[in-house]
N, C-alpha and C positions, 0 to 999 in steps of 0.2 A: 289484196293486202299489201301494205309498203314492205319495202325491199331494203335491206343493206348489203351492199356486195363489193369486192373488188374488184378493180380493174386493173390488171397488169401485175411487173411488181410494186409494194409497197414493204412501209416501214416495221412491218408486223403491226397490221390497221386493227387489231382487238384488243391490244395492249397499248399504242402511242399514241401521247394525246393528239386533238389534232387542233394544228396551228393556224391555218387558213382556208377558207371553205370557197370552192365557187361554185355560183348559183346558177344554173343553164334556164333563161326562161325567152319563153314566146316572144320576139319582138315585133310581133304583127296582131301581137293580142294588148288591145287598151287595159282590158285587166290585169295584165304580164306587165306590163309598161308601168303600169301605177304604184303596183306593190313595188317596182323596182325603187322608182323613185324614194317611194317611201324607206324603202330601206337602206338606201345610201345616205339619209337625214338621220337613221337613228345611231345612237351613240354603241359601238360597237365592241363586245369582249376577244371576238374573235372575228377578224378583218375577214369580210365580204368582197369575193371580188364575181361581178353579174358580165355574165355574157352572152350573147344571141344565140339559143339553142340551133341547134344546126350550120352553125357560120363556121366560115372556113378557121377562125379564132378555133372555136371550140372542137373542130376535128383536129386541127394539128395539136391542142393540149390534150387530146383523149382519144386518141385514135381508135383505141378496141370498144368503145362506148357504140349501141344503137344512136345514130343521132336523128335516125325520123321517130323513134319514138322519145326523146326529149323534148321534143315538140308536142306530145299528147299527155305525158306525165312530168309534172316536174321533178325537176333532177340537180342534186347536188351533189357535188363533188370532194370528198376534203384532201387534203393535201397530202394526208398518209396512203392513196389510194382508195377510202372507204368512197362506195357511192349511195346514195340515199334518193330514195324514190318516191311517187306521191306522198302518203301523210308524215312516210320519216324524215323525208325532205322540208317539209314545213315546220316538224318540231325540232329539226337540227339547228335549221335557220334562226328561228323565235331562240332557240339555247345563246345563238352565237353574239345576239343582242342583249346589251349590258339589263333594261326596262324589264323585256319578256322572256329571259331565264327562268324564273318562277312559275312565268305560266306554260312553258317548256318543260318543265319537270312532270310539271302535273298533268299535264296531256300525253306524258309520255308511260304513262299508268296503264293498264287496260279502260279503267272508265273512262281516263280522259280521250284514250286512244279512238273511242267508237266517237265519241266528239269531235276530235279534228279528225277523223273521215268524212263524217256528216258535213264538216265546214268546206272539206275540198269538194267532195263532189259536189255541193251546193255552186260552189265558185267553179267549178267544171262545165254544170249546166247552164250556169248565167254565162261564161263563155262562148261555150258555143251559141247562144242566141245573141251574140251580140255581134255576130257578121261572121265571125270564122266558118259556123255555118257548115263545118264540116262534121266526120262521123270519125271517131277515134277511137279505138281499143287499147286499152291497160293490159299491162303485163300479171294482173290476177283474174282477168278473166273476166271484168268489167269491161263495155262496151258504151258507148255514147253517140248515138245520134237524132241530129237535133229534130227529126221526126217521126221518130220511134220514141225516144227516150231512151234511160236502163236499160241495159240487159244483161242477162250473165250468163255466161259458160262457162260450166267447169272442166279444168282442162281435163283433155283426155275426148273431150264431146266436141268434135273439130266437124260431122256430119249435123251438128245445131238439134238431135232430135233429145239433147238431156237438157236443151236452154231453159231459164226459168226468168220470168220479170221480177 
């Protein structure tokens, strides 16, 4: 499941709006890379600032952040300290564009919610087939690799014998 959490102190991040978001994504992934571009072209309500998951940039701005696992989930950051992880991370993102605010609202519904899961992990699996190639684990318990597929554990089953496809 997506995550909102903070990191560090913040500005009281449940109550303050937030004014500038950054986006930690893959820079070794062509799908990371595209969407990046793409969203530096779209007209913006709340300024976008994208930078190299794991790079020395984004450890010195988020030092108490996992940074190997921003590289397996995307990860957004807002300015008030809020962090935002797989699907919350994507509907934050689509919010913070002037176009996909609407459809931001609406994914961020429960119906819409199981929809942009389905849209990331979709974009999860065509990732890893497209050379990264590696096997990566979510912080809910979702796993990914590219020659297994799916998998899920639920925490607490760290000996794999409650795993389910």
């Amino acid at each position: 499941m997506s995550t909102v959490t903070a990191v560090g102190a913040d500005r009281d991040a449940a109550r303050v709006p937030v004014r500038r978001l950054t986006v930690l994504y893959d820079a070794e992934c062509s799908i990371c890379a595209f969407v990046r571009d793409w969203l530096v072209r779209q007209p913006q309500l709340v300024p976008l600032e994208l930078v190299p998951a794991a790079s020395d940039e984004a450890r010195r701005r988020f030092p108490a952040l996992d940074h190997r696992a921003t590289l397996n989930d995307v990860t957004v950051v807002g300015d008030g300290g809020q962090v935002y992880r797989g699907t919350a991370a994507w509907i934050v993102t689509l919010w913070a564009l002037r176009e996909h605010r609407p459809l931001a609202h609406r994914l961020s519904t429960p119906t819409g919610a199981k929809l942009a899961k389905g849209a990331v992990l979709a974009a999860a699996k065509w990732r890893g087939a497209q050379g990264r190639g590696r096997a990566y684990a979510r912080t809910d318990g979702w796993a990914y690799d590219p020659a297994r597929g799916w998998t899920y554990t639920a925490p607490g089953c760290d000996d794999g014998m409650c795993a389910t496809r």
